[in-house]
C-alpha positions as CSV (number, residue, x, y, z in Angstrom):
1,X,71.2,118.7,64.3
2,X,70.3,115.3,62.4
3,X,72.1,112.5,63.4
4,X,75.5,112.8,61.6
5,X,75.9,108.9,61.6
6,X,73.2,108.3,59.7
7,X,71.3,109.7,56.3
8,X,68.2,108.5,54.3
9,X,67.9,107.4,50.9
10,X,64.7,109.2,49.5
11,X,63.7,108.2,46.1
12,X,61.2,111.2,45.3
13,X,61.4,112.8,42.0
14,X,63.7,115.7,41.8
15,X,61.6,118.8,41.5
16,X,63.0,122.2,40.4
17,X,62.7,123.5,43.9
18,X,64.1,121.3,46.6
19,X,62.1,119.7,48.8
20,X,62.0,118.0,52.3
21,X,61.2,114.1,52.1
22,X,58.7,114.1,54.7
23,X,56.2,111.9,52.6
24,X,57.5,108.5,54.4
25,X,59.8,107.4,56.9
26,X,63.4,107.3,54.8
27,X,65.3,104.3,54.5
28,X,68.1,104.4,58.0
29,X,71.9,103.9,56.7
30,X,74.1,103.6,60.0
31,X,77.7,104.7,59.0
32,X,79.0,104.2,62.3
33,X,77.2,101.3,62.4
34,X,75.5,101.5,66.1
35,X,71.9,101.7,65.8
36,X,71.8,104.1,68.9
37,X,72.4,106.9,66.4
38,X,69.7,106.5,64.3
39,X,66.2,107.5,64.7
40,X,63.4,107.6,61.2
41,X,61.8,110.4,62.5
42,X,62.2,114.4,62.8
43,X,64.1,115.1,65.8
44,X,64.4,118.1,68.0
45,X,67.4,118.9,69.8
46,X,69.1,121.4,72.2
47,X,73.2,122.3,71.9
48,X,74.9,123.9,75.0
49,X,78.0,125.8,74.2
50,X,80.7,126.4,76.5
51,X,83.8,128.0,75.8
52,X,86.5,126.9,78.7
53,X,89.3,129.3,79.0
54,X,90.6,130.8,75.9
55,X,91.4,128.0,73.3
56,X,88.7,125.0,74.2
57,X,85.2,125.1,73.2
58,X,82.5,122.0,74.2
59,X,79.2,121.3,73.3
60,X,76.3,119.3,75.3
61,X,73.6,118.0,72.9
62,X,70.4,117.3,74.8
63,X,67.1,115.8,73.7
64,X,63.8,119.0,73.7
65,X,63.7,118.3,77.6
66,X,66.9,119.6,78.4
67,X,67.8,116.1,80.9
68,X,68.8,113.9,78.7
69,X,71.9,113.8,77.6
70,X,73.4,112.4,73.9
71,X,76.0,113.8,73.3
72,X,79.1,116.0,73.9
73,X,81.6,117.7,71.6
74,X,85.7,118.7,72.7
75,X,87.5,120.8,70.5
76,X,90.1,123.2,70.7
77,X,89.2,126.8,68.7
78,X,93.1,128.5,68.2
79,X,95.6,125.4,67.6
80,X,96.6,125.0,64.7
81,X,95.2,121.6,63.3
82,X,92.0,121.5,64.5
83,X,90.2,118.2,66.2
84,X,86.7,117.6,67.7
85,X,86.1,114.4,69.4
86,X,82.4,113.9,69.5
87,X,81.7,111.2,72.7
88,X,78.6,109.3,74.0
89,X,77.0,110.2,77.1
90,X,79.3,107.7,79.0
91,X,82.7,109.9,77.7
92,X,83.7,107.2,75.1
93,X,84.9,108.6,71.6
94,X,82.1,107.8,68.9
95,X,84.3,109.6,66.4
96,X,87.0,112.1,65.3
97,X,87.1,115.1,63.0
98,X,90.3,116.4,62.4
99,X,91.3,119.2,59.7
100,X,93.9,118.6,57.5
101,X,96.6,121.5,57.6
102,X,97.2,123.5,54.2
103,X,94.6,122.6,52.4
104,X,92.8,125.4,50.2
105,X,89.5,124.3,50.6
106,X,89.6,123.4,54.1
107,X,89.0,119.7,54.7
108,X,88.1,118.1,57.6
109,X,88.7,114.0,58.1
110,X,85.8,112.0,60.2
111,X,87.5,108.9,61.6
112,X,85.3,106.3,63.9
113,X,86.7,106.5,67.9
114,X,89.9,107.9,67.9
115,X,91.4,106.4,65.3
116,X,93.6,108.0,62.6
117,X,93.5,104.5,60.6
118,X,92.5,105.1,57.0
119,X,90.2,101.9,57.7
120,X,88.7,103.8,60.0
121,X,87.9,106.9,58.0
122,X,83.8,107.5,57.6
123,X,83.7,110.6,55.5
124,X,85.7,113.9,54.9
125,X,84.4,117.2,54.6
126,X,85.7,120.2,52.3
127,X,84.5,123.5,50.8
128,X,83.1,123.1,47.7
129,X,85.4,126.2,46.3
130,X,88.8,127.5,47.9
131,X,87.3,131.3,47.8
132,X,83.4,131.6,49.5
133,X,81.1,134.1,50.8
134,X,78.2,131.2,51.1
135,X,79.4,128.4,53.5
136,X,79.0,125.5,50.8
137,X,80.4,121.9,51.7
138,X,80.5,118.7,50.1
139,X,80.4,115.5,52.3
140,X,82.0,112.2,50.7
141,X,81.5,109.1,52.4
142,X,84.0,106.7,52.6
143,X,83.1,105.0,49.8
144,X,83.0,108.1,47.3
145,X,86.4,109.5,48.3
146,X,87.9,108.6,44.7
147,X,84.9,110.1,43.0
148,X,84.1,113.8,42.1
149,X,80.5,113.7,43.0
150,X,79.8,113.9,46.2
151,X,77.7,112.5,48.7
152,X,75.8,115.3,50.1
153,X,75.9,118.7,50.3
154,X,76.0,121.1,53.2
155,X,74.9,125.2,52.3
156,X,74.5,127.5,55.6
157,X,72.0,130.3,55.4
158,X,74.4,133.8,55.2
159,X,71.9,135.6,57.4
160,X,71.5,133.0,61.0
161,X,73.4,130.1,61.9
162,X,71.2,127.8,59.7
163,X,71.9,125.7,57.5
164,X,70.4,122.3,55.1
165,X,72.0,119.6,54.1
166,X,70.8,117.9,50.7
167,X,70.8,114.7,49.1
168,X,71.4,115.5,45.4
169,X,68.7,118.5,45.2
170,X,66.2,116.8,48.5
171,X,66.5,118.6,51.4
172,X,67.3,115.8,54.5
173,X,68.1,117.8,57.1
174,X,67.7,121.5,58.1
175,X,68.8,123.3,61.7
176,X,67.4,126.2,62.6
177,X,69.5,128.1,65.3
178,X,67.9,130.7,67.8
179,X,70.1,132.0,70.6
180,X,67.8,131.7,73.7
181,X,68.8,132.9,77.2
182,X,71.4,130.6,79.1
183,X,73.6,130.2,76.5
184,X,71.4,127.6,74.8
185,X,71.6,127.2,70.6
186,X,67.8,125.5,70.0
187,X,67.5,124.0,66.2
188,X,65.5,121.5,64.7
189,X,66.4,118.8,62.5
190,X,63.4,118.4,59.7
């Protein structure tokens, strides 16, 4: 999974089909702000699911190795407003997502720590239309919310757990699931 802090700002040509900026190192925008969440370079990284009990699910995200850990995810699955707190290694909230209730497309609010301060709000996440059989999202950065372009654009494969995110029609990211034995989820991040 790239670095959901951070995106690049690739200036190559658009070309009918879209392409992976892998010409030069991109151009490293912290959102967050801490540079500990940034890296220029393809990154490969290892997600451990657990599901605890019947309602709360967390995630482990390790570097290739498996020993070093960067991050973990809390969420509870069957509540009725959802909320993921994504935390450092040491336990300390690096941010909030938390879904909005009755909206039709679905939109999720990103908020730095656990704040629920509008000054605090990074980006927000929505389907790109109410009624899908392709996972398609739209990502608006704080900046963007009043606009009806959006930032970047999320589209998950309908036959794996993969998905790529884009940068108008560039490809910046792309995860690659594969179950593995021991409950591992392995992807890439190109």
């Amino acid at each position: 999974m790239e670095n959901p802090w951070a995106y690049g700002d690739p200036t190559e040509a658009y070309e009918e089909e879209p392409s992976i900026n892998t010409a030069r190192e991109p151009n490293i925008t912290s959102i967050v702000g801490d540079s500990a969440f940034c890296v220029p370079y393809p990154m490969e990284l290892i997600v451990r699911k657990k599901i605890q009990g019947l309602s709360n699910a967390h995630f482990d995200v390790f570097d290739v190795t498996g020993n070093n850990l960067l991050l973990k995810v809390d969420g509870r699955v069957w509540t009725i407003q959802k909320k993921r707190i994504m935390r450092d290694p040491a336990g300390f909230p690096v941010l909030v997502l938390r879904e909005k209730v009755l909206t039709c497309r679905h939109q999720w609010n990103c908020h730095l720590g656990e704040s629920t301060d509008n000054n605090n709000l990074l980006f927000k996440v929505q389907r790109s239309n109410p009624i899908q059989i392709k996972t398609r999202l739209e990502v608006f950065l704080a900046s963007n919310f009043n606009k009806n372009v959006c930032d970047f654009h999320v589209i998950r494969c309908l036959s794996s757990l993969s998905f790529k995110v884009y940068k108008g029609k560039t490809i910046i990211a792309e995860v690659n699931h594969k179950l593995t034995w021991g409950k591992f989820y392995k992807g890439k991040d190109c």
